[in-house]
KENUSE-821684 format. One record per residue (C-alpha): residue number from 1; residue in one letter; x, y, z. Coordinates in pm, 1 decimal, padded with zeros to 6 digits. Layout:
residues N
+-----+----+----------+----------+----------+
!   i ! aa !       c1 !       c2 !       c3 !
+-----+----+----------+----------+----------+
! NUM !  a !        X !        Y !        Z !
...
+-----+----+----------+----------+----------+
end
This chain:
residues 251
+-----+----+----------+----------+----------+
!   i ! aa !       c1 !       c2 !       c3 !
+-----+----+----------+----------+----------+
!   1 !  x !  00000.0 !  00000.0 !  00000.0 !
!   2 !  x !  00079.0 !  00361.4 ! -00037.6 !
!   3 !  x !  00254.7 !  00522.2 !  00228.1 !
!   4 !  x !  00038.5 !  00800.5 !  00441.9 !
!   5 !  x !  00119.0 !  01131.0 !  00494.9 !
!   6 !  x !  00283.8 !  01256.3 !  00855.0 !
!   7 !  x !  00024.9 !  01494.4 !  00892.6 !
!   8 !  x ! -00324.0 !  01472.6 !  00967.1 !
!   9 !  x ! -00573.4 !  01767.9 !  00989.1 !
!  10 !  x ! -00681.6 !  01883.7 !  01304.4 !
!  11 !  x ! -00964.2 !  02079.1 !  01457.8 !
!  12 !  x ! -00897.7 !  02398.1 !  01725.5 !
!  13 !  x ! -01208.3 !  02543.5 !  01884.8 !
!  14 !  x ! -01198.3 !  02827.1 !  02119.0 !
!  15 !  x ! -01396.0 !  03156.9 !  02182.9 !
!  16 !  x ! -01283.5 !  03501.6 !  02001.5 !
!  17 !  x ! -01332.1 !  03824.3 !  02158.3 !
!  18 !  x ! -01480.7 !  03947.8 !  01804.0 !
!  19 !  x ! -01665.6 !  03625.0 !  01646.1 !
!  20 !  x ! -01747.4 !  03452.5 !  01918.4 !
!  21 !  x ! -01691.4 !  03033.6 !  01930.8 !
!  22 !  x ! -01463.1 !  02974.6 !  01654.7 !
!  23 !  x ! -01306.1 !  02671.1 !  01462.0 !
!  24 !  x ! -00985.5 !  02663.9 !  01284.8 !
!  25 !  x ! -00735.5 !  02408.1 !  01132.4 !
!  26 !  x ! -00423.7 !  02302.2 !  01103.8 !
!  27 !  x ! -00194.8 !  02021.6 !  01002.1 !
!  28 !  x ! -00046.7 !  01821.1 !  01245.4 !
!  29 !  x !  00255.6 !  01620.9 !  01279.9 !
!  30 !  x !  00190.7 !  01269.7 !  01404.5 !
!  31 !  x !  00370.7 !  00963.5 !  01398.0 !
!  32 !  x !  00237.5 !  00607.3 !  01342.7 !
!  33 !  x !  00146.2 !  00397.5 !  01642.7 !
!  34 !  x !  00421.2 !  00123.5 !  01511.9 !
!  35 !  x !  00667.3 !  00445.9 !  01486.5 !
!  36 !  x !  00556.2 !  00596.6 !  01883.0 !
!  37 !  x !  00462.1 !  00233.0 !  02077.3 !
!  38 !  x !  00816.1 !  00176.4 !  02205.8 !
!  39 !  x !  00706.6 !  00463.2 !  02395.0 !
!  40 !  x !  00500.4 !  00366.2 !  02663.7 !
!  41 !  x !  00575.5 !  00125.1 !  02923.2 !
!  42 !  x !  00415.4 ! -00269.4 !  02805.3 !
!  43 !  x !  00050.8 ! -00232.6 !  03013.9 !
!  44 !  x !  00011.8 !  00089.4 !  02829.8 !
!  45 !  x !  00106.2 ! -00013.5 !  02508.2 !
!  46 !  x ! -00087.3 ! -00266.9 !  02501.9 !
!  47 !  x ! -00414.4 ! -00102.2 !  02607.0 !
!  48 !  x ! -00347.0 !  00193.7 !  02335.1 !
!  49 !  x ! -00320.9 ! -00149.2 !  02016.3 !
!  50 !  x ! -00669.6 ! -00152.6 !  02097.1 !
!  51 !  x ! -00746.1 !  00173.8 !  02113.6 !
!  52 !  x ! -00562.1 !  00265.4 !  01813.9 !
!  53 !  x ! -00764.2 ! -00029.6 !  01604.7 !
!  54 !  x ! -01113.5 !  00099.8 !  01746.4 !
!  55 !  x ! -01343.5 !  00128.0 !  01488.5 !
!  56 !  x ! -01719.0 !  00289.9 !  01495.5 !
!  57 !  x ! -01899.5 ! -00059.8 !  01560.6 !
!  58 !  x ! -01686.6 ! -00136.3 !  01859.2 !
!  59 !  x ! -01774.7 !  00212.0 !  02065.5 !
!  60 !  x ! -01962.8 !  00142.6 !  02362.1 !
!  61 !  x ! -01863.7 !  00436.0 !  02608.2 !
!  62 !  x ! -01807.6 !  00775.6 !  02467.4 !
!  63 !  x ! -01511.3 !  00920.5 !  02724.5 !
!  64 !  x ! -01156.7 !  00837.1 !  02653.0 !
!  65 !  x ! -00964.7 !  00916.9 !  03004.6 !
!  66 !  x ! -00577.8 !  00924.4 !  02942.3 !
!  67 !  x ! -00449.5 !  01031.4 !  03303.1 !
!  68 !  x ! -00093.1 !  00967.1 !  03471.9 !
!  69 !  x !  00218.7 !  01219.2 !  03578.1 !
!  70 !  x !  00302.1 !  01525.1 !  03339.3 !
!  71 !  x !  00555.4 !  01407.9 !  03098.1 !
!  72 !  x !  00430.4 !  01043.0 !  02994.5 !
!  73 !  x !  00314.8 !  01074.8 !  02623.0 !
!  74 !  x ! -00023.8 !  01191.8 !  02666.0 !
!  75 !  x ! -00073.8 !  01429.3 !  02429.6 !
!  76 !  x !  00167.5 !  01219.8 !  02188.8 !
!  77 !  x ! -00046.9 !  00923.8 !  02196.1 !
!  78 !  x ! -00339.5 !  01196.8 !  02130.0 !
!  79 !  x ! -00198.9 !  01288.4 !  01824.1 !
!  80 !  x ! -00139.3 !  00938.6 !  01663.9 !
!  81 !  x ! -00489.5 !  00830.5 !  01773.7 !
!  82 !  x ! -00577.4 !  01112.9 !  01534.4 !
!  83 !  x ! -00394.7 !  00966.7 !  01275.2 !
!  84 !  x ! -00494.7 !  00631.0 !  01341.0 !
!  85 !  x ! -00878.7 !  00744.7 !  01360.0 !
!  86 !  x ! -00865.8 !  01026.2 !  01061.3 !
!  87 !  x ! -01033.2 !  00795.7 !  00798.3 !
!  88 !  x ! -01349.5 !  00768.3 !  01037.8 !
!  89 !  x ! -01315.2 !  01073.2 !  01264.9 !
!  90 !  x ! -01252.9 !  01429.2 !  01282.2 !
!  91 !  x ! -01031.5 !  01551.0 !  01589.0 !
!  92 !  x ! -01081.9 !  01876.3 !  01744.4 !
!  93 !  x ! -00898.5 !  02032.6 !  02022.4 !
!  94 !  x ! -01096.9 !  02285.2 !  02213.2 !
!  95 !  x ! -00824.8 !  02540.6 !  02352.9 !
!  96 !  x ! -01015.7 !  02663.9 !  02658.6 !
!  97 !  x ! -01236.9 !  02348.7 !  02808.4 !
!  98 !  x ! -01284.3 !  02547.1 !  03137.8 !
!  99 !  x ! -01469.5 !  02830.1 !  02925.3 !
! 100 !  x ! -01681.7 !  02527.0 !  02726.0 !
! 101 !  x ! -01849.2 !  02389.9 !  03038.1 !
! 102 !  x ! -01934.0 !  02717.4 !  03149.2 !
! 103 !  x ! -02058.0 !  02872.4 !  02831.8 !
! 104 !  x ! -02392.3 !  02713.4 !  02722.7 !
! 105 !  x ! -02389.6 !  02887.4 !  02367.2 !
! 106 !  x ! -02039.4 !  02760.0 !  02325.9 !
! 107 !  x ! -02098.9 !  02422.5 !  02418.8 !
! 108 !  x ! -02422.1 !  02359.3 !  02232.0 !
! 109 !  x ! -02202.3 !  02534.4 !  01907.0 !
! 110 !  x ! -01927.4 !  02217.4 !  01967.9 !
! 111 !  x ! -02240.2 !  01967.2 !  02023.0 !
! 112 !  x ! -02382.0 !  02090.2 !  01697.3 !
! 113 !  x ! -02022.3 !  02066.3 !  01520.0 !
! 114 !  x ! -01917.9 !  02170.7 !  01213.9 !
! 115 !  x ! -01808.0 !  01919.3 !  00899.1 !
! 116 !  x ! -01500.5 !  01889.1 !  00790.9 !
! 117 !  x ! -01558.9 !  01836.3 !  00413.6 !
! 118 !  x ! -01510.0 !  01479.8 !  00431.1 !
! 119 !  x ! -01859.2 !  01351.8 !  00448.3 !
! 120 !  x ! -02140.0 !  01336.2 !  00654.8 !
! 121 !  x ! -02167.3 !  01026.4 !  00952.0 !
! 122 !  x ! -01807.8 !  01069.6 !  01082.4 !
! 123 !  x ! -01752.4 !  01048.0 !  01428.8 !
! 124 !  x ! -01626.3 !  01374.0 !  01630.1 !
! 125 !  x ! -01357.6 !  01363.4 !  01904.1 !
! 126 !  x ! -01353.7 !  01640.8 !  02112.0 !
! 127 !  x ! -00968.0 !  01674.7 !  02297.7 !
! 128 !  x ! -00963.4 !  01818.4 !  02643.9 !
! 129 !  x ! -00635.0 !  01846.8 !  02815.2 !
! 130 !  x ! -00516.2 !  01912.7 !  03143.9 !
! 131 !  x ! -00888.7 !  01872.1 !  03297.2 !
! 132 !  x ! -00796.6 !  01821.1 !  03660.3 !
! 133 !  x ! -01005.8 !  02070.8 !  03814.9 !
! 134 !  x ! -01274.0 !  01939.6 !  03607.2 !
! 135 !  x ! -01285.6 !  01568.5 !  03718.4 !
! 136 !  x ! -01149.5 !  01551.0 !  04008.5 !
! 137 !  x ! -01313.5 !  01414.9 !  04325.7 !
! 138 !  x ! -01437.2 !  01769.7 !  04470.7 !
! 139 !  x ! -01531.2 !  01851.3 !  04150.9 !
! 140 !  x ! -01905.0 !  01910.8 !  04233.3 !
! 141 !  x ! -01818.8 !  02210.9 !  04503.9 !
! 142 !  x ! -01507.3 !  02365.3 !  04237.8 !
! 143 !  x ! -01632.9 !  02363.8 !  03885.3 !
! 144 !  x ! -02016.5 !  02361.2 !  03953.9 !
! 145 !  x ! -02178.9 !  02233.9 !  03678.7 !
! 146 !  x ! -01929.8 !  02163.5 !  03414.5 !
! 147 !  x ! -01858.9 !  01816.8 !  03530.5 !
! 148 !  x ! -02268.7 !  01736.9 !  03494.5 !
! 149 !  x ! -02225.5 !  01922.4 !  03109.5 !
! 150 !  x ! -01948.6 !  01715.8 !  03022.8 !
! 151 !  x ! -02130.0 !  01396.9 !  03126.2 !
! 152 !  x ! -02421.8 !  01551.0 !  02923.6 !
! 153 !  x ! -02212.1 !  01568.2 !  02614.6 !
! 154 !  x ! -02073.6 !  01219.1 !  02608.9 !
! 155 !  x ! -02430.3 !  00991.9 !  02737.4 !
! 156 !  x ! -02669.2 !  01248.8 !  02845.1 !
! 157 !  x ! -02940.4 !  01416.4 !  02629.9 !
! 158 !  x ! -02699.9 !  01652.2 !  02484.1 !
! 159 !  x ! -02493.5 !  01359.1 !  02308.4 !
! 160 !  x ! -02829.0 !  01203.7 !  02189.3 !
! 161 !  x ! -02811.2 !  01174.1 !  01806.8 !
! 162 !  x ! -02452.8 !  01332.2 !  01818.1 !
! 163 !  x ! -02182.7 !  01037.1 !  01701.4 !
! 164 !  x ! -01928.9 !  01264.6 !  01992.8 !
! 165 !  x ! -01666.4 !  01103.9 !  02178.1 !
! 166 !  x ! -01475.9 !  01333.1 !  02448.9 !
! 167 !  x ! -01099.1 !  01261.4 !  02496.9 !
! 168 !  x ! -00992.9 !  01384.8 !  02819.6 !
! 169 !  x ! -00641.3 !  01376.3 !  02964.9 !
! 170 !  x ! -00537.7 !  01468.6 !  03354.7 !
! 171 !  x ! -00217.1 !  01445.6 !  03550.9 !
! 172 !  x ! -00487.6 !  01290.7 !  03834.4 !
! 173 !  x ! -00464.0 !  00968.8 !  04034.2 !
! 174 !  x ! -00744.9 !  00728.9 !  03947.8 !
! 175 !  x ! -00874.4 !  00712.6 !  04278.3 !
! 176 !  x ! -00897.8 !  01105.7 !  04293.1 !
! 177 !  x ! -01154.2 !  01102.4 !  03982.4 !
! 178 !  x ! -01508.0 !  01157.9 !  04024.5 !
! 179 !  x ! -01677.5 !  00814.7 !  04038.1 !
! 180 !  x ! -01938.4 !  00958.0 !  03802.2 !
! 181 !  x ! -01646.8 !  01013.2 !  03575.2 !
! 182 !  x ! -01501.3 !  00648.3 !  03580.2 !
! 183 !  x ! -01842.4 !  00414.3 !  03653.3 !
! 184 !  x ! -01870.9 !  00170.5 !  03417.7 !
! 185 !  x ! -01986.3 !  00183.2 !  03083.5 !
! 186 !  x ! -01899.7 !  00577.6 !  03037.3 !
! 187 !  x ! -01557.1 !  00525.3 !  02946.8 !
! 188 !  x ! -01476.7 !  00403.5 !  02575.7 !
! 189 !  x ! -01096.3 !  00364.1 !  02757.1 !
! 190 !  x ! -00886.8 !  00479.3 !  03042.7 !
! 191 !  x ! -00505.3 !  00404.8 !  03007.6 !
! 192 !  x ! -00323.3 !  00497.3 !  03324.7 !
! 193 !  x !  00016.8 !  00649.5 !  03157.1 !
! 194 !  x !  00308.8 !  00589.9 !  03342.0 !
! 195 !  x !  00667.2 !  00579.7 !  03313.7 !
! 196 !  x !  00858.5 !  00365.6 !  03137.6 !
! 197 !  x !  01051.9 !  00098.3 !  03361.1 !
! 198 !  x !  01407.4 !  00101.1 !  03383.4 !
! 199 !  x !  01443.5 ! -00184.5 !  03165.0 !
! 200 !  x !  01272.1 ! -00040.1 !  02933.1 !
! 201 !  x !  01417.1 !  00296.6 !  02978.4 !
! 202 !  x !  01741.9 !  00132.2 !  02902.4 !
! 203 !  x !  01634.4 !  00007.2 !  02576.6 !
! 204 !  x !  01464.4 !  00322.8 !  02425.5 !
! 205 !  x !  01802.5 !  00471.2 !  02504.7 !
! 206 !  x !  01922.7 !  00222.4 !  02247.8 !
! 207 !  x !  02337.1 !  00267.7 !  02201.2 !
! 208 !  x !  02349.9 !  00575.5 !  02446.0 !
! 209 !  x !  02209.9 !  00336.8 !  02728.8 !
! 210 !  x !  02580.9 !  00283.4 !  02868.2 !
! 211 !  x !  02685.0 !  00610.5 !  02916.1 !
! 212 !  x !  02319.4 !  00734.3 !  03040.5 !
! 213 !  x !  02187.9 !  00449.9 !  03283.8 !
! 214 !  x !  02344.8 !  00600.6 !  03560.2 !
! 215 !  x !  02149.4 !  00910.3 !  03545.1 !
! 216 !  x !  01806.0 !  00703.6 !  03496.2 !
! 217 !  x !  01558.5 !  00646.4 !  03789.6 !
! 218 !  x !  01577.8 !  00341.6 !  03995.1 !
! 219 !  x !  01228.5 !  00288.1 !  03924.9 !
! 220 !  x !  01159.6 !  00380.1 !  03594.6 !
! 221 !  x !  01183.5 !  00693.8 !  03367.2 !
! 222 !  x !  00923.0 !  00930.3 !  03154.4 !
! 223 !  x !  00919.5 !  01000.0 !  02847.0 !
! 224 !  x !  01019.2 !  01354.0 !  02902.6 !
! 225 !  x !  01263.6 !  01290.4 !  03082.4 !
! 226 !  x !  01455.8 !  00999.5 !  02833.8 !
! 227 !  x !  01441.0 !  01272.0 !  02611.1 !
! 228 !  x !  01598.6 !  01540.4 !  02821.3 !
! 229 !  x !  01863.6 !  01307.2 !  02883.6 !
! 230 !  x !  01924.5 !  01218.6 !  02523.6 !
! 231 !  x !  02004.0 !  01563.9 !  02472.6 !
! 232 !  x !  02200.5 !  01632.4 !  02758.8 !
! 233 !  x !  01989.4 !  01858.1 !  02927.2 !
! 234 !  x !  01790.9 !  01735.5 !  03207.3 !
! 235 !  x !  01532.7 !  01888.5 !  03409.7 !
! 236 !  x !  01687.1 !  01830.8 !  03710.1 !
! 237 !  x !  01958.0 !  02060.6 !  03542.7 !
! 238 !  x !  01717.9 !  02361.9 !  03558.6 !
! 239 !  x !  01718.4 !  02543.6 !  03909.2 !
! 240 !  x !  01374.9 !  02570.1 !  04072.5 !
! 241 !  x !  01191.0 !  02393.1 !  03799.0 !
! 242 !  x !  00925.1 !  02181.5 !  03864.1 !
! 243 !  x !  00830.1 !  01805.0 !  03800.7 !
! 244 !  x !  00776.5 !  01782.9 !  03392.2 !
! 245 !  x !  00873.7 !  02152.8 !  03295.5 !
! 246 !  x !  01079.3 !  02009.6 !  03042.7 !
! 247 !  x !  00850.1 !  01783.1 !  02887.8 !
! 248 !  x !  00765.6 !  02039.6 !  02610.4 !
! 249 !  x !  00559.5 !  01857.7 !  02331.6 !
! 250 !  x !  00557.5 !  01462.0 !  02532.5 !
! 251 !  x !  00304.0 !  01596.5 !  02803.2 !
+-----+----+----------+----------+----------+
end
């Protein structure tokens, strides 16, 4: 077969001061899963081969969950899914989810959609990153009602008739998400993204594994940081910088 292109086309809502709720593209760079697996630590790999084959007849829950430490491949992963999905399903990332849940206009613009000028039927995913606040346990008493609008949106009436999957990534512990969040049946996945372990640190490091091991964790390494140390700059090398500020594009 024909080889694909890197890119795949990608959605970016957010509100304008002048017009509003507004959608614009652009084209993305995203690897293939084969390309990206080696990646992730085995349980998570193996979790995103499914996820990456999901096709429309095998949806059942309508929330993808990606949540682990800052620095792990989330939004990596995000961006091959994209690529994996494009044939079926239009990805859009909104820029400003705390405004969506508590903007009624804007949400009910995103519910509606707008086509990409592929064809009618595809499926939507909607990208929402960094959503602690959002899901998290208290989230009832700190985000009022944006945690019942998001629910609306992937099962509720809102998502009735709407073929709208919400992809939603947090740096939260499991157990600190909103049961109404993870019950059964809601979630179409939800990969816990961790690091990689040091054995497997050791071999992403491929040749420069010798003269790096030293510096790698005892218990395992992140993808942000295997790539500070491949080129030789740490984040423990920054002063005062916290966990992950040098994970740039791998968060």
């Amino acid at each position: 077969p024909a080889p694909q292109p890197d890119n795949v086309t990608m959605g970016f809502w957010y509100v304008s001061p002048r017009r509003g709720p507004h959608r614009t593209t652009r084209q993305i760079s995203a690897g293939t899963w084969e390309e990206v697996r080696s990646n992730y630590t085995a349980p998570v790999a193996l979790a995103m081969d499914r996820l990456m084959k999901t096709t429309p007849e095998d949806i059942a829950g309508r929330l993808l969950l990606l949540h682990g430490p800052p620095g792990t491949g989330k939004t990596s992963a995000l961006r091959t899914l994209a690529r994996s999905w494009r044939e079926w399903c239009q990805v859009d990332c909104v820029l400003d989810p705390e405004r969506l849940f508590s903007d009624v206009g804007y949400l009910m613009d995103i519910a509606i959609g707008e086509e990409d000028g592929t064809g009618k039927g595809r499926w939507r995913l909607l990208l929402l990153e960094d959503c602690d606040e959002l899901i998290r346990g208290e989230a009832r008493h700190t985000a009022g009602q944006a945690l019942s609008r998001l629910l609306n949106l992937t099962d509720g009436l809102l998502g009735q008739g709407r073929n709208v999957l919400v992809g939603v990534t947090t740096n939260e512990d499991l157990e600190r998400l909103h049961p109404a969040v993870v019950r059964p049946g809601r979630c179409l996945a939800r990969i816990e993204v961790g690091p990689l372990t040091r054995p497997e640190a050791v071999s992403w490091l491929g040749d420069q594994a010798p003269e790096l091991q030293n510096e790698l964790g005892r218990d395992g390494s992140t993808l942000a940081e295997l790539y500070a140390l491949r080129r030789g700059t740490a984040p423990t090398s920054v002063p005062g910088a916290r966990d992950g500020a040098d994970a740039g594009l791998y968060l």
